[in-house]
FIMARGU-229424 format. One line per 4 residues: number of its first residue (from 1); their letters; for each residue x, y negated, z negated of C-alpha. Coordinates in nm, 3 decimals. Each point is the difference from the previous one (the first is absolute). Layout:
REM residues N
NUM	a	X,Y,Z; ...
END
This chain:
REM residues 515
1	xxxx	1.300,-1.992,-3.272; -0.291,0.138,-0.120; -0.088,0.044,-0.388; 0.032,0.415,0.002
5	xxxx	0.318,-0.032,0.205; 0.184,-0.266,-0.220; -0.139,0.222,-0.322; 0.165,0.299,0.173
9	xxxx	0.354,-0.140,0.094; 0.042,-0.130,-0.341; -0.086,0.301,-0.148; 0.240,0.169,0.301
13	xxxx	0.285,-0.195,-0.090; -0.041,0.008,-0.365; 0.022,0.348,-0.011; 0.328,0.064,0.293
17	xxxx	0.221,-0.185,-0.268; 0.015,0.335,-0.171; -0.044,0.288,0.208; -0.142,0.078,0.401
21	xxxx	-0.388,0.057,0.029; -0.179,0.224,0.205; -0.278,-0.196,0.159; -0.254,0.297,-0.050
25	xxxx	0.062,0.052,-0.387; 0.037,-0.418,-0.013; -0.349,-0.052,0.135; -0.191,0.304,-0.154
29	xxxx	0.181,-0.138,-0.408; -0.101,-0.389,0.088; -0.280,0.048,0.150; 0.140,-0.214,0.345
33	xxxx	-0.163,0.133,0.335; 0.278,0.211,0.169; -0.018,-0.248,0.309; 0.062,-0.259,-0.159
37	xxxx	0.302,0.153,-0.186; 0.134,0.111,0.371; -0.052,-0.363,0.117; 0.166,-0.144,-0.290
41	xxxx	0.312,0.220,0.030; 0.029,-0.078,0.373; -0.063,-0.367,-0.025; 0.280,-0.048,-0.303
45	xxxx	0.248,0.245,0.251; -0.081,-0.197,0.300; 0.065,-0.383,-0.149; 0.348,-0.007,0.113
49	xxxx	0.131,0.008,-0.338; 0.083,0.372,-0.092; -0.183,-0.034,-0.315; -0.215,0.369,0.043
53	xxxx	0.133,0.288,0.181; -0.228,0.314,0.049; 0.005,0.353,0.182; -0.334,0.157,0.115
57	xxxx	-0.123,0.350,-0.102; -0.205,0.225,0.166; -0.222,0.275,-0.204; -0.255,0.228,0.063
61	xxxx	-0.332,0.028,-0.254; -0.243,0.295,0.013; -0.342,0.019,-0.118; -0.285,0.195,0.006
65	xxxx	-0.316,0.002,0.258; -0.333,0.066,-0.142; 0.055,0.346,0.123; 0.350,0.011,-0.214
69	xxxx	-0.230,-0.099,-0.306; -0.233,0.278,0.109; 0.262,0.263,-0.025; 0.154,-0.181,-0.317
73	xxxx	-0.330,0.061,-0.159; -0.135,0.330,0.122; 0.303,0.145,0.155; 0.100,0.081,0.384
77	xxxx	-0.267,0.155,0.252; 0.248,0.333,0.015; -0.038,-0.011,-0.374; -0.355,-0.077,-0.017
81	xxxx	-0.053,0.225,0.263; 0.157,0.329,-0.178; -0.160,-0.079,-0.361; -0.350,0.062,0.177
85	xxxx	0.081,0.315,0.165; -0.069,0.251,-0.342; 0.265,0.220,-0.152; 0.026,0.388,0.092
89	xxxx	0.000,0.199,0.314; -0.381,-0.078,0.099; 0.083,-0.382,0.102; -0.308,-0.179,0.140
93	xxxx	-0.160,-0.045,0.346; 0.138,-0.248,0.174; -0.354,-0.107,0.061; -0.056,-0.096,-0.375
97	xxxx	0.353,-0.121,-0.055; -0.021,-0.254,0.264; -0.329,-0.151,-0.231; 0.144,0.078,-0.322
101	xxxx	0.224,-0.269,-0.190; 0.251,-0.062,0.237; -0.284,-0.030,0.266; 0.105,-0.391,0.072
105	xxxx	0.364,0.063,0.042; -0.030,0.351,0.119; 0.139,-0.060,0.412; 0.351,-0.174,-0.140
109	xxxx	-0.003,0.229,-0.345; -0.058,0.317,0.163; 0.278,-0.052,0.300; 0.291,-0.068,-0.224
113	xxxx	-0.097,0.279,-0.245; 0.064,0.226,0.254; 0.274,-0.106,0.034; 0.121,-0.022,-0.286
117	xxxx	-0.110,0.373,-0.019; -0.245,-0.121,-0.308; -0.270,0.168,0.122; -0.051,0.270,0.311
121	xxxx	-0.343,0.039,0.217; -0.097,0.354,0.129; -0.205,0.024,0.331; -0.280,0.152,0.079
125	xxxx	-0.394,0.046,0.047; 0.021,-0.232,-0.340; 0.324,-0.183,-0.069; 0.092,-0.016,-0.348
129	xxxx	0.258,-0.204,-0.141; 0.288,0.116,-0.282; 0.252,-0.152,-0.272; 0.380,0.091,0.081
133	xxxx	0.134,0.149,-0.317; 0.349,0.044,-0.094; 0.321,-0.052,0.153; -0.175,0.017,0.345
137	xxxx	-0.087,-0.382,-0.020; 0.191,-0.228,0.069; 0.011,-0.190,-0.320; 0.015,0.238,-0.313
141	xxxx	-0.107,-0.054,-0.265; -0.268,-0.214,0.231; 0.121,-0.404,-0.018; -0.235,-0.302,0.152
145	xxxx	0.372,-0.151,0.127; -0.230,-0.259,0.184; -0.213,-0.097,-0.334; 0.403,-0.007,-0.204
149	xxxx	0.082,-0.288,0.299; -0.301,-0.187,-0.025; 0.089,0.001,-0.362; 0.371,-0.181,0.072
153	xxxx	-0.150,-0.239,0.262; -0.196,-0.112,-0.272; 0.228,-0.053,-0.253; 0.223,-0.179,0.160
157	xxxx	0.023,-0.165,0.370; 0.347,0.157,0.057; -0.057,0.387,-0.111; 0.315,0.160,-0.048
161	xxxx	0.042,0.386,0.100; -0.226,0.008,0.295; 0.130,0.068,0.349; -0.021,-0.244,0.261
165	xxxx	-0.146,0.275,0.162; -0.283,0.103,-0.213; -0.063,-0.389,-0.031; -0.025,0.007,0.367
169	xxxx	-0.292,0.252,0.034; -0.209,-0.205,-0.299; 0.075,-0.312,0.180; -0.058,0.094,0.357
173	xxxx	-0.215,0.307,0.037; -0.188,0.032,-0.329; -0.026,-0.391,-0.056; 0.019,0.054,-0.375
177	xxxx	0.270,-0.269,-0.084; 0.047,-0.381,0.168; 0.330,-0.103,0.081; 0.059,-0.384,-0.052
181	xxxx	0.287,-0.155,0.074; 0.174,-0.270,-0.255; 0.243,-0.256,0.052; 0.180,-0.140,-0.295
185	xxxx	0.326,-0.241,-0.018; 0.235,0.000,-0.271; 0.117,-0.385,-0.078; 0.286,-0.081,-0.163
189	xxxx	0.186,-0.380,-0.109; 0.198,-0.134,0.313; 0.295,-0.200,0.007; -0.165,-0.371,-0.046
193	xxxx	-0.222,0.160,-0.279; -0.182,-0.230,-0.219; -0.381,-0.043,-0.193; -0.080,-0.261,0.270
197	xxxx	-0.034,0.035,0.340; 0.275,-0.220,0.156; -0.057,-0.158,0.353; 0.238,-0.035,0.184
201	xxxx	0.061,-0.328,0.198; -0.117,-0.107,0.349; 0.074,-0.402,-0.018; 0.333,-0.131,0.055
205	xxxx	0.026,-0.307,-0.245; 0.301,-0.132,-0.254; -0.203,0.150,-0.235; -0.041,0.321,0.094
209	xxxx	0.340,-0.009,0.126; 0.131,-0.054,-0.333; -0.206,0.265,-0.154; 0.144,0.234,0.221
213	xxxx	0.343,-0.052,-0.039; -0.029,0.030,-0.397; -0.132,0.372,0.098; -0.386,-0.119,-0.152
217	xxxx	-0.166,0.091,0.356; 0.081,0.178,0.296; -0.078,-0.100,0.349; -0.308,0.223,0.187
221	xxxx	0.239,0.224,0.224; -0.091,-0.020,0.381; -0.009,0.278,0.279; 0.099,-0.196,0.298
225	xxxx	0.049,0.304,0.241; -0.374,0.155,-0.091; -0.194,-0.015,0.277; -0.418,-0.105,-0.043
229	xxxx	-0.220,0.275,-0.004; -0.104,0.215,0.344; -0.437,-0.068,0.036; -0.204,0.221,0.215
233	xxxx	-0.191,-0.205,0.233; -0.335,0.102,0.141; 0.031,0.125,0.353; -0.217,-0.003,0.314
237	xxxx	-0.197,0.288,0.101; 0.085,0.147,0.359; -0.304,-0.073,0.126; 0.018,-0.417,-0.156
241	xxxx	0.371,0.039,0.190; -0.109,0.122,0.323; -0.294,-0.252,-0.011; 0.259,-0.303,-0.052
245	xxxx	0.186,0.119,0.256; -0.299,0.013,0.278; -0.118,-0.342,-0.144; 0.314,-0.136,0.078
249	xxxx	0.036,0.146,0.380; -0.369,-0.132,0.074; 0.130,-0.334,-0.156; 0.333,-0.018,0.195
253	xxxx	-0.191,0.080,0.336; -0.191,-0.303,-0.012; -0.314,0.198,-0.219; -0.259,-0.169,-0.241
257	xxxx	-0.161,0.180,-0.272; -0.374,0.083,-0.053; -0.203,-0.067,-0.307; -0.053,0.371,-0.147
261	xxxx	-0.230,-0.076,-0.305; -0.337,0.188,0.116; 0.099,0.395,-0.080; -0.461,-0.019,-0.008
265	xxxx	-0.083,-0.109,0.345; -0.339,0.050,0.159; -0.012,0.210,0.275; -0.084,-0.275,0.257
269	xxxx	0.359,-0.120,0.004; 0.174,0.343,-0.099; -0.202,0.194,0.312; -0.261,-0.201,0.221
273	xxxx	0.212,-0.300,0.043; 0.267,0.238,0.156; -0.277,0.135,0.246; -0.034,0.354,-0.211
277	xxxx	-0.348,0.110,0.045; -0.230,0.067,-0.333; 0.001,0.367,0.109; 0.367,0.047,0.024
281	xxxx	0.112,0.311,-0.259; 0.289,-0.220,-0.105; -0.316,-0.199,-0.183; -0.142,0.347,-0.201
285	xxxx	0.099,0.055,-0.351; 0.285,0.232,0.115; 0.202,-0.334,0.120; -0.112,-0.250,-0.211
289	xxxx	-0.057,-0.119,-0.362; -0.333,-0.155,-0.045; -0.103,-0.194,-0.286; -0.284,0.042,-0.228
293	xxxx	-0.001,-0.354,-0.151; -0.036,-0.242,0.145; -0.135,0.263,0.288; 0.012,-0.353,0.250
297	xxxx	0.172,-0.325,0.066; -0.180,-0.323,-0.036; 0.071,-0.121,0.326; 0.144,0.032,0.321
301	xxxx	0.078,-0.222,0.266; -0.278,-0.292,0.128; 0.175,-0.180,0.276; -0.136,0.211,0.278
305	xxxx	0.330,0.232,-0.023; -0.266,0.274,-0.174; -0.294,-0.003,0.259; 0.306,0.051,0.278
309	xxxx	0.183,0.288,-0.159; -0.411,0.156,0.012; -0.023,-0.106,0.349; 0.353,0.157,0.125
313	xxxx	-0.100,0.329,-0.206; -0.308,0.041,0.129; -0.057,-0.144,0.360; 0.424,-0.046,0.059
317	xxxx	0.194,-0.306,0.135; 0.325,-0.116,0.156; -0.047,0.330,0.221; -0.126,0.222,-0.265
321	xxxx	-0.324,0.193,-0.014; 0.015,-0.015,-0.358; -0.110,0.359,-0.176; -0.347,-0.052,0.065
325	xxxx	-0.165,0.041,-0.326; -0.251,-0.209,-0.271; 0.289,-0.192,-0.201; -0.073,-0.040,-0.363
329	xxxx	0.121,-0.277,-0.222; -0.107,0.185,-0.303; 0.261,0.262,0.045; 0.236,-0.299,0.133
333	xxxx	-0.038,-0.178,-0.389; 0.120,0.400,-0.140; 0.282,-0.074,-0.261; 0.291,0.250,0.049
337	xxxx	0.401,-0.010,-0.107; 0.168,-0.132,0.309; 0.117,0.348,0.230; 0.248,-0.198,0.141
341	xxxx	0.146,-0.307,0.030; -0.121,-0.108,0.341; -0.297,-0.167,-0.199; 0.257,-0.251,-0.097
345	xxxx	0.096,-0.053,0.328; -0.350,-0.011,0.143; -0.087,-0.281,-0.238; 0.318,-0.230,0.109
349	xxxx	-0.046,0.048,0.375; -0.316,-0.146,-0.078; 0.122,-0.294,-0.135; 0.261,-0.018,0.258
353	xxxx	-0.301,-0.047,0.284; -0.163,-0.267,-0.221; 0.305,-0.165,0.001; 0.049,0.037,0.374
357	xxxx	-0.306,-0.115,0.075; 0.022,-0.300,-0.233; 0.357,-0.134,0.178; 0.068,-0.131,0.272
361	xxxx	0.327,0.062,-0.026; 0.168,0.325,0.241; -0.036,0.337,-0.137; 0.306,0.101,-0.203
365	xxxx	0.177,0.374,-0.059; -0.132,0.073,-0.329; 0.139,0.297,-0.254; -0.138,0.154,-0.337
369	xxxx	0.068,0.306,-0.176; -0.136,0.130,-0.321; 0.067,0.284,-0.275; -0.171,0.063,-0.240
373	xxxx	-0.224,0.332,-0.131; -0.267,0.209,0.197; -0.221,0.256,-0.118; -0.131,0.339,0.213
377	xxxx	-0.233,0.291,-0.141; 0.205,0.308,0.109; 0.169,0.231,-0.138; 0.314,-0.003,-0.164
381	xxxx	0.346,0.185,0.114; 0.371,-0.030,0.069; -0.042,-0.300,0.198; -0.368,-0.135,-0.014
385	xxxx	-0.139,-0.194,-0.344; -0.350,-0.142,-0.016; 0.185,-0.335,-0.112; 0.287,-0.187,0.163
389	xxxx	0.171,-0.323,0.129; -0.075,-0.045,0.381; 0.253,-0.266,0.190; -0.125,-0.180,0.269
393	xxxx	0.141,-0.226,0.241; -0.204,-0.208,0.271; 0.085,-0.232,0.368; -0.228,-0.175,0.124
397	xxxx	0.113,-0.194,0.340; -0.091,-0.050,0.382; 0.027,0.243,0.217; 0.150,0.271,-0.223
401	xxxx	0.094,0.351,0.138; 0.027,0.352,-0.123; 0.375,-0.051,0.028; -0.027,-0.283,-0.212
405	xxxx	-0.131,0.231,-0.249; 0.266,0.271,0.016; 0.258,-0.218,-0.009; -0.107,-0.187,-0.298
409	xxxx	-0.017,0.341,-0.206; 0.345,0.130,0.134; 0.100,-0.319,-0.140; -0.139,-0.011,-0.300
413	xxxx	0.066,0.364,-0.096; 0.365,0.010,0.115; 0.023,-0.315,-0.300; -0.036,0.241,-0.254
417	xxxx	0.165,0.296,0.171; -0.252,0.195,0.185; 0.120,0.025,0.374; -0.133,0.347,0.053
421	xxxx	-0.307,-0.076,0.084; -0.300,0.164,0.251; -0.355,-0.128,0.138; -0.285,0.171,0.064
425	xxxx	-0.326,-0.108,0.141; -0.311,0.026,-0.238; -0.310,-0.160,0.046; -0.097,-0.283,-0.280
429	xxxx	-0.367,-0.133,0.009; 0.135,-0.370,-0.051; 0.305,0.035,0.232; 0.095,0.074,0.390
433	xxxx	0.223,0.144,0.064; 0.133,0.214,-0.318; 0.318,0.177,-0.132; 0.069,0.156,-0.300
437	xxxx	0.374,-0.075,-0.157; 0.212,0.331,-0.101; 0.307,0.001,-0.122; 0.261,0.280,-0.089
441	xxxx	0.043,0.095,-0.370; 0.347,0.135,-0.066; -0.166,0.141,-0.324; -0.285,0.203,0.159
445	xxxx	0.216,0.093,0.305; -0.325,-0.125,0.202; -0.166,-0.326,0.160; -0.236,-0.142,-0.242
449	xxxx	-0.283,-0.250,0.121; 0.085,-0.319,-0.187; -0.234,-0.252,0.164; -0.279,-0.074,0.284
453	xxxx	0.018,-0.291,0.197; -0.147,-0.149,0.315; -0.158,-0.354,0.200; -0.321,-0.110,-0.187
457	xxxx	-0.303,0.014,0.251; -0.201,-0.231,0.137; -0.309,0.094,-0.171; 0.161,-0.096,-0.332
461	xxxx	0.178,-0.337,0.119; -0.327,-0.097,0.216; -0.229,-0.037,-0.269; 0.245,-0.209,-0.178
465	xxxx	0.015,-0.282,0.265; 0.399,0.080,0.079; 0.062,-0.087,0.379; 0.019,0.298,0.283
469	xxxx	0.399,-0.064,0.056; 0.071,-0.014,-0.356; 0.061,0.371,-0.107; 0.077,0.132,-0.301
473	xxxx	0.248,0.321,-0.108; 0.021,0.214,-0.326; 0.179,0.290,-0.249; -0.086,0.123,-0.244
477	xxxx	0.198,0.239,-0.276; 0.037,0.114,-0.338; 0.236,-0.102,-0.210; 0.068,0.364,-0.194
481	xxxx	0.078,0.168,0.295; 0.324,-0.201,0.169; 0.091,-0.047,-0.357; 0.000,0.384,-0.043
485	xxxx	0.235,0.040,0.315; 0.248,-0.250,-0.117; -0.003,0.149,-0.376; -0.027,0.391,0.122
489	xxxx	-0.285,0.075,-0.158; -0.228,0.259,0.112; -0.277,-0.050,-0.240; -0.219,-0.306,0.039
493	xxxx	-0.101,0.100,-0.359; 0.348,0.006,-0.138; 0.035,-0.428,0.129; -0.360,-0.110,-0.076
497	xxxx	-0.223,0.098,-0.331; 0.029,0.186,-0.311; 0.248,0.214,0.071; 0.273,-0.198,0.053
501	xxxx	0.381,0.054,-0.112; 0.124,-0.336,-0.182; 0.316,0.018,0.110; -0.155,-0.031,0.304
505	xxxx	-0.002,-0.357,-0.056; 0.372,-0.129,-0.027; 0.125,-0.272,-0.262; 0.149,-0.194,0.321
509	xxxx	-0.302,-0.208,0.172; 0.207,-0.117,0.278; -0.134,0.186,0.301; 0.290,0.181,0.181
513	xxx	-0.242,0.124,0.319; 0.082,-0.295,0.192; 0.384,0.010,-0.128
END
């Protein structure tokens, strides 16, 4: 125990052998910090050993504002206000009055003298303004009842003989008195009283045992049916949920995750890898983020992979007339933030063909998938952000079909729920053939494109050295917008960003979509 709080339960103790103390009197005679007094009394009720009982009192203190002193001092702004207008019939312009005396209080003086029928102002081409004489006022003989208040509240915190509310309108509308609200407990001598704080006992020993049984100490009383306290754990954001949940279908079906750490990747892997020409739109600032420093990567690749993605974009291969233009590696090296998460997957295909053309081994089935945040410059609405979390999931096999494809997404989306599902053909510049995914959302009473997907082309695996019978198939999806349709949200806004609800995100992070 510290030195103030020993100082102050002696002093307690000392003085509840003759009377009950009021811990706001108690403090203010002896000096003691109220606090401490309050902790004092609670810690000698709560020892087990009834030596302090208290109650606790609630009380309400006024005081004046600055503008409460201001009409203490000078009187209220109807008061102010009706002194400056002059004695007698004539009155003054309202003109003058509102610069005269009362000029600085003159709005809030002059609309409750009206009121208070202190003062009348007769229209015309020049307004003059007029004392109320006489039983016609309100208040005859005239009385500042607001100054008369002001007075009370500062004599004494609880003013007697005001109405709660006339208190209410200085409190609430005027803001001419503070309302502070004081708790006080009234302590009195328990049963177990004494002038030293008795513990009572924890140990069982002959000792204690005998100390108790000649009534000297008491035994600490136990709650044995109490139950531990209830903790709020954090919780897992939908989206965190729903991105579990897809992690773990891609896992179960036999999928490996992708390294996600580049959200800067140059545009060589995020576009030309992937056989998107330099002039594609998708490349303009209205698609992409592009960085101002660094403005370039430092390198790109030198094992002969580079000079073939120029050769298939200009001249063509496996096929292909390519686009037919001057490639450039300068715009190649261009840092952006990734528009998709494809430039993951262009990156480990890559290493997949080194690998196949390092073994001798037979070409395995190989899976991947990825999730992990994307970033497009366009505009923002109900269901279209300029940042978001793309999934991705990847086969790359012999001899792989279009029906390979659609089953493996029927699949995969009827894991998490989503059987109502459509294709439709789209064109993709690094995949052939195409389909967009759309799915139906209860929510919007509409289908709702959730994902593009499609078998990667030969100019993109040629240039990587992956065989001709090896082929490769794709989707692609957010991760906001399936998450929407199983929450029933309508507003991508109202799931991802600043406007989110917290209780949004539920204390419970087990995931119940795949329940």
């Amino acid at each position: 125990m510290s030195k103030d709080k020993a100082e102050v339960e002696s002093a307690l103790l000392r003085a509840l052998q003759d009377a009950g103390i009021d811990s706001q009197s108690f403090a203010s005679d002896r000096g003691f910090d109220h606090d401490v007094v309050v902790n004092v009394i609670k810690s000698l009720h709560s020892t087990g050993v009834d030596m302090v009982d208290y109650s606790e009192e609630a009380s309400v203190h006024y005081s004046l504002t600055e503008a409460g002193r201001e009409v203490l001092e000078r009187g209220s702004p109807e008061a102010q206000v009706r002194e400056s207008v002059p004695e007698g019939e004539d009155g003054v312009a309202l003109a003058d009055a509102k610069v005269g005396a009362a000029g600085a209080v003159w709005d809030e003086g002059f609309k409750f003298a009206m009121q208070l029928k202190w003062i009348r102002l007769e229209k015309g081409a020049a307004p003059r303004v007029r004392r109320v004489e006489g039983v016609a006022a309100s208040v005859d003989p005239i009385r500042d009842l607001v100054r008369s208040v002001a007075a009370s509240v500062e004599a004494s915190t609880e003013p007697a003989g005001v109405s709660d509310k006339d208190m209410d309108v200085l409190v609430k509308k005027r803001k001419l008195v503070q309302v502070t609200k004081v708790r006080k407990y009234v302590a009195t001598a328990g049963p177990r009283w004494a002038l030293v704080r008795q513990k009572p006992a924890t140990d069982l020993s002959a000792d204690v045992l005998e100390a108790v049984l000649a009534g000297e100490v008491r035994f600490k009383e136990y709650n044995f049916e109490t139950l531990g306290g209830v903790f709020k754990v954090g919780g897992l954001h939908p989206l965190l949920k729903v991105r579990d949940d897809f992690k773990s279908v891609f896992l179960g079906m036999g999928f490996e995750e992708m390294a996600t750490n580049k959200w800067v990747e140059s545009s060589f892997w995020n576009f030309d890898t992937l056989f998107q020409p330099q002039q594609h739109p998708a490349r303009d600032a209205h698609d992409t983020f592009f960085l101002e420093r660094p403005e370039t990567c430092r390198s790109l690749p030198a094992d002969g992979y580079l000079a073939r993605v120029k050769e298939m974009h200009e001249v063509g291969g496996a096929g292909s007339i390519g686009y037919r233009y001057d490639w450039s590696e300068d715009e190649a090296r261009k840092n952006i933030l990734r528009t998709h998460t494809t430039a993951v997957s262009s990156r480990m295909l890559n290493r997949v063909a080194r690998e196949i053309q390092s073994s001798m081994a037979p070409f395995k089935t190989r899976r991947f998938f990825s999730v992990d945040r994307v970033f497009r410059n366009e505009s923002v609405d109900r269901t279209h952000l300029a940042e978001f979390h793309q999934i991705e999931g990847l086969v790359i096999g012999m001899r792989l079909t279009l029906g390979d494809l659609l089953g493996t997404i029927r699949e995969f989306f009827a894991k998490i729920g989503l059987r109502q599902l459509r294709f439709k053909p789209t064109f993709n510049p690094y995949t052939e053939p195409s389909m967009e995914i759309f799915c139906f959302h209860p929510g919007l009473g509409k289908w709702v494109e959730i994902g593009n997907s499609g078998m990667f082309r030969p100019e993109m695996l040629g240039p990587m050295g992956i065989p001709k019978d090896v082929q490769c198939i794709a989707w692609g999806l957010s991760l906001e917008r399936p998450t929407m349709i199983l929450h029933g949200i309508n507003n991508i806004r109202d799931l991802f960003g600043h406007k989110v609800d917290l209780n949004l995100i539920e204390t419970n992070p087990v995931s119940r979509l795949l329940a």
